[in-house]
TORKOL-4160 file (C-alpha; in steps of 0.2 Angstrom, whole numbers, padded with zeros to 4 digits, m for minus):
175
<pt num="1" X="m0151" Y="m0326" Z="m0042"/>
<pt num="2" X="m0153" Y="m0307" Z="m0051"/>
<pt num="3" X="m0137" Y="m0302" Z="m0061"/>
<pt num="4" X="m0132" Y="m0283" Z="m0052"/>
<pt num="5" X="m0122" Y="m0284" Z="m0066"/>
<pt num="6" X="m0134" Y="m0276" Z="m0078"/>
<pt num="7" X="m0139" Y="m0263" Z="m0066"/>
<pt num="8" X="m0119" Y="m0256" Z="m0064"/>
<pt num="9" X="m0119" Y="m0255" Z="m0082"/>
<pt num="10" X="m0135" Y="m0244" Z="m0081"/>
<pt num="11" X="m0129" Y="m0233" Z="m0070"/>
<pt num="12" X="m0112" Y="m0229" Z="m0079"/>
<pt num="13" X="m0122" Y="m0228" Z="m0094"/>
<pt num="14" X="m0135" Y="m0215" Z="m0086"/>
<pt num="15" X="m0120" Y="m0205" Z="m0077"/>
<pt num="16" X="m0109" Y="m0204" Z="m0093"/>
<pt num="17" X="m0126" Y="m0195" Z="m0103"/>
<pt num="18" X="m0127" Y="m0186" Z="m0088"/>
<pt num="19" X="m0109" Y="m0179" Z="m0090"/>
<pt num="20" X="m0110" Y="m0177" Z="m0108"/>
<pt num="21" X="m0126" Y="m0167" Z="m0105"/>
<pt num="22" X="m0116" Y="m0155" Z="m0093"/>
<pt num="23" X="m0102" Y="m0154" Z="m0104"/>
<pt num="24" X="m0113" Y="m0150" Z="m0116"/>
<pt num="25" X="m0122" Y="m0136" Z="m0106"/>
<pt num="26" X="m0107" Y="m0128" Z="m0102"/>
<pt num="27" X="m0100" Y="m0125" Z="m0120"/>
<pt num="28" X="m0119" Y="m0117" Z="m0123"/>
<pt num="29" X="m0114" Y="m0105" Z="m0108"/>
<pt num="30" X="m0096" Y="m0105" Z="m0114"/>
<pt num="31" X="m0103" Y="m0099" Z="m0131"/>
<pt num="32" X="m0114" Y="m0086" Z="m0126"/>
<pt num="33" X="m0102" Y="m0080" Z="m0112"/>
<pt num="34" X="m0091" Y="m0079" Z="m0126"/>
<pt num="35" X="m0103" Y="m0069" Z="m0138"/>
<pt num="36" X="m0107" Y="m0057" Z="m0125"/>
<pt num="37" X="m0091" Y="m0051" Z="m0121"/>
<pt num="38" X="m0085" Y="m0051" Z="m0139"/>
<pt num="39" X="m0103" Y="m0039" Z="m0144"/>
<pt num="40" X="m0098" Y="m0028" Z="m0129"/>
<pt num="41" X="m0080" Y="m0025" Z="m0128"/>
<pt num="42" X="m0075" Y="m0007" Z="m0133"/>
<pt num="43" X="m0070" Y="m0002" Z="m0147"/>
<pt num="44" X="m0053" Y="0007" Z="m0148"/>
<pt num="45" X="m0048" Y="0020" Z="m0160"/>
<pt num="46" X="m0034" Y="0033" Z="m0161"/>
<pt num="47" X="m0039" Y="0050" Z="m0161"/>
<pt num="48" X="m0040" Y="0061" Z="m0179"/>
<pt num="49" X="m0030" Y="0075" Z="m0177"/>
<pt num="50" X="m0044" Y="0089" Z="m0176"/>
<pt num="51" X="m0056" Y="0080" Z="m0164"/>
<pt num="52" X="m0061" Y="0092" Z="m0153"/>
<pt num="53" X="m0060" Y="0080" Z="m0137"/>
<pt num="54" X="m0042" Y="0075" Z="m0141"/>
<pt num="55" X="m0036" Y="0093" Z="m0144"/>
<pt num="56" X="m0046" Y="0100" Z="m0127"/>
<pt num="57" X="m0035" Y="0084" Z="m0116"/>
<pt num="58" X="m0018" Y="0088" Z="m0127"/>
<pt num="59" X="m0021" Y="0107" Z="m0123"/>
<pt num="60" X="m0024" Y="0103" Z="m0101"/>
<pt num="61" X="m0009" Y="0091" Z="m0104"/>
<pt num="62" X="0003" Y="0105" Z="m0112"/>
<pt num="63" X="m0006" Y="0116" Z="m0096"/>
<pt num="64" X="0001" Y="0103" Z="m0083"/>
<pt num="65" X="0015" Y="0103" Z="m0091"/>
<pt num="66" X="0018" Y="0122" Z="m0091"/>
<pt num="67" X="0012" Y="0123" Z="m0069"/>
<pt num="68" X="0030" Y="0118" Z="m0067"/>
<pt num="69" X="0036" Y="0135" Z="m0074"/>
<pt num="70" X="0023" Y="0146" Z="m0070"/>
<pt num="71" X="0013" Y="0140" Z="m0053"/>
<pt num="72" X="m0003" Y="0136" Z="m0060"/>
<pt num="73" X="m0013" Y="0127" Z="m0049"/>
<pt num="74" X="m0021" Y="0117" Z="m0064"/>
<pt num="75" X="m0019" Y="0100" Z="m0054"/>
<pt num="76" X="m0032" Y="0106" Z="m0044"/>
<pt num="77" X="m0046" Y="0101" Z="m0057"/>
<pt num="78" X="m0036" Y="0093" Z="m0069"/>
<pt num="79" X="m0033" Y="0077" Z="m0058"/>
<pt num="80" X="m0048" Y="0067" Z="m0051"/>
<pt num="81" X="m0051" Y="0065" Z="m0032"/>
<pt num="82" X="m0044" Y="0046" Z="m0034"/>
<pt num="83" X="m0029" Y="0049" Z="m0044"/>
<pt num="84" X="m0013" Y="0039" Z="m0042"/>
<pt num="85" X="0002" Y="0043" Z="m0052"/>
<pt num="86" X="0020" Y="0034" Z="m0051"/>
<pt num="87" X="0033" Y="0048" Z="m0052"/>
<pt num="88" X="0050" Y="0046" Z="m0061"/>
<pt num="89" X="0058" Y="0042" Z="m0045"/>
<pt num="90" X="0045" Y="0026" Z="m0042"/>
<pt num="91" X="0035" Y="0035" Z="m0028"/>
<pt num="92" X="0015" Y="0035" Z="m0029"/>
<pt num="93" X="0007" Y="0053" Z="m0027"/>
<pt num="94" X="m0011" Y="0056" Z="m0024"/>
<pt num="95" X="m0021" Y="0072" Z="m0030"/>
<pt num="96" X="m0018" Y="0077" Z="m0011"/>
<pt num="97" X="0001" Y="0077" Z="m0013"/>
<pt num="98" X="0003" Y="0085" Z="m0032"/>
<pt num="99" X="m0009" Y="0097" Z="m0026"/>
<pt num="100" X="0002" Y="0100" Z="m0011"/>
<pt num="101" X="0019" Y="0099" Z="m0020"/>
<pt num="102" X="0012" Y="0114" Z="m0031"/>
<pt num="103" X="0005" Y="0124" Z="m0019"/>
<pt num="104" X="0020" Y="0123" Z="m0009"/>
<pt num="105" X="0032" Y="0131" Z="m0022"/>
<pt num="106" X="0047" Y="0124" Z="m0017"/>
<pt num="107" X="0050" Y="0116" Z="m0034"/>
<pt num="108" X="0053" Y="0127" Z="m0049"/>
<pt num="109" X="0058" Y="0123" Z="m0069"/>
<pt num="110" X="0060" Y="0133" Z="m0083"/>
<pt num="111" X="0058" Y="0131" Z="m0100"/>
<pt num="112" X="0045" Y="0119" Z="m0099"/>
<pt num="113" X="0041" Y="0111" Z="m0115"/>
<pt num="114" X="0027" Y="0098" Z="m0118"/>
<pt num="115" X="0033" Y="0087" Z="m0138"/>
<pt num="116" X="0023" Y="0076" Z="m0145"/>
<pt num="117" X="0006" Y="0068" Z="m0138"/>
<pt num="118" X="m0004" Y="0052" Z="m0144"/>
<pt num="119" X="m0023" Y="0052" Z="m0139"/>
<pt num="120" X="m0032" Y="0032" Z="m0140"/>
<pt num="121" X="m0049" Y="0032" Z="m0134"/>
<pt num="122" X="m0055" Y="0018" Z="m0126"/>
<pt num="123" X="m0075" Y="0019" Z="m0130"/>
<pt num="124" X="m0084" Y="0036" Z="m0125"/>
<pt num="125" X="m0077" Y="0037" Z="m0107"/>
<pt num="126" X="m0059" Y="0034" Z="m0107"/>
<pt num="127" X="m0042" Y="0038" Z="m0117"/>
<pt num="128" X="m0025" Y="0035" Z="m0113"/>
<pt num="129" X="m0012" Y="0050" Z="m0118"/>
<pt num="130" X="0004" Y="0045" Z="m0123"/>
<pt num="131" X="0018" Y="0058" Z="m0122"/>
<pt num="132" X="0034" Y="0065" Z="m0118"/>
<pt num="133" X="0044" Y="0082" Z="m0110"/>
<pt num="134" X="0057" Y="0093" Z="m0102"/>
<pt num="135" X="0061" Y="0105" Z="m0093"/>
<pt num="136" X="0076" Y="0114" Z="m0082"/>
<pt num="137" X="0073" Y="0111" Z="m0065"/>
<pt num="138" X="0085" Y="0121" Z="m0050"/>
<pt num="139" X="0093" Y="0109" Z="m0037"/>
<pt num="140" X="0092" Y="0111" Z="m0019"/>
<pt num="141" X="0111" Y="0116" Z="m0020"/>
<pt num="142" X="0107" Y="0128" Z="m0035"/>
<pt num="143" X="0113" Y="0119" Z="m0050"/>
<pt num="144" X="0102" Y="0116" Z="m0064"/>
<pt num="145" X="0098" Y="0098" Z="m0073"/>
<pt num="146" X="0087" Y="0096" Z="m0088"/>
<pt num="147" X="0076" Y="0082" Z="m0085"/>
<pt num="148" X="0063" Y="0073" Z="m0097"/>
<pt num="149" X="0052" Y="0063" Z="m0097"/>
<pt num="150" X="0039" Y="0049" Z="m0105"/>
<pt num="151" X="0023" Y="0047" Z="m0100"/>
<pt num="152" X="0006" Y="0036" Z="m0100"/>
<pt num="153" X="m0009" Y="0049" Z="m0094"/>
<pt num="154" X="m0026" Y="0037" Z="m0090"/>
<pt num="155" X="m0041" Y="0050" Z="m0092"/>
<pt num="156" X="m0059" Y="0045" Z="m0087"/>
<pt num="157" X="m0075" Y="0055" Z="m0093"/>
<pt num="158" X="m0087" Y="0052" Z="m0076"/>
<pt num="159" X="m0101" Y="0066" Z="m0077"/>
<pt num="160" X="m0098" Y="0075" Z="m0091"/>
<pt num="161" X="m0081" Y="0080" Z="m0087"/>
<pt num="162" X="m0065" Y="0074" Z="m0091"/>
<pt num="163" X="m0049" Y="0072" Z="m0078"/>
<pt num="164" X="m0032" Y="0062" Z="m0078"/>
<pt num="165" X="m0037" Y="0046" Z="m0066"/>
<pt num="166" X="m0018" Y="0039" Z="m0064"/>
<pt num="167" X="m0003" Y="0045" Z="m0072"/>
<pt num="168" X="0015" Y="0034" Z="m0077"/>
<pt num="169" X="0030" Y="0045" Z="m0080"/>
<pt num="170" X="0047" Y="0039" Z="m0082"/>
<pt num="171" X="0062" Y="0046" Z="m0086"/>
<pt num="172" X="0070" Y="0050" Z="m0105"/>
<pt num="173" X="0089" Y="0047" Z="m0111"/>
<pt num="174" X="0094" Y="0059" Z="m0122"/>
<pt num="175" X="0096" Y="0053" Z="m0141"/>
């Protein structure tokens, strides 16, 4: 009589190398994997206070501040065709709808003031801005509020040009 004994042993021999090699192909993979994103992750940086990029997006920033004073339709180019920003009241607003709101004139500020931003670039092609402002806004029942607010602009270079791809603002206690 032949011992089948022998053969079982064989077999979970040959499927333990066999798991071993595929563990062992997937740490190669996991390693490389690893490598490659390691080599081509962005590198980040915060932006020196004369570079010319950062001073051009502070300066549209201080611009989009200031279109709540003097009707500037500087949404128009300043925000890409796919932008979504959150508003202080929690609402999302496409380009469409900040466009709109401008246009419509309905709401008016004065003594718009753009403080402080914080430019970190992301790579070539994108930045966040980080910054904060206020300004004096007229109710519908005519009383004035000051309101300010902190903000997280994304920016994307796509083509050569610059724009604000999603906006975060949120509202600012007085200190």
């Amino acid at each position: 009589m032949f011992n089948y004994s022998f053969l079982w042993r064989v077999n979970v021999i040959g499927k333990r190398l066999l798991y071993l090699r595929q563990f062992r192909a997937a740490c190669i993979v996991g390693v490389v994997f690893a490598n490659l994103i390691s080599s081509s992750a962005q590198n980040s940086r915060w932006a020196d206070p004369n570079d010319p990029t950062a001073k051009y997006m502070i300066d549209l920033e201080h611009q989009w501040t200031d279109a709540d004073c003097n009707r500037s339709m500087i949404v128009e180019t300043l925000l890409a065709d796919d932008f979504l920003g959150t508003s202080p009241q929690g609402k999302l607003d496409s380009k469409q709808e900040a466009v709109e709101r401008s246009k419509s004139g309905k709401e008016m500020a004065r003594s718009c003031q753009t403080y402080e931003v914080k430019v970190h670039f992301f790579g070539d092609n994108v930045a966040l801005l980080y910054g904060s402002e206020s300004a004096i806004w007229k109710t519908a029942a005519g009383t004035e509020h000051t309101r300010k607010l902190i903000w997280t602009d994304t920016w994307l270079k796509r083509n050569g040009k610059w724009q604000i791809v999603a906006a975060q603002d949120m509202p600012a206690e007085d200190k």
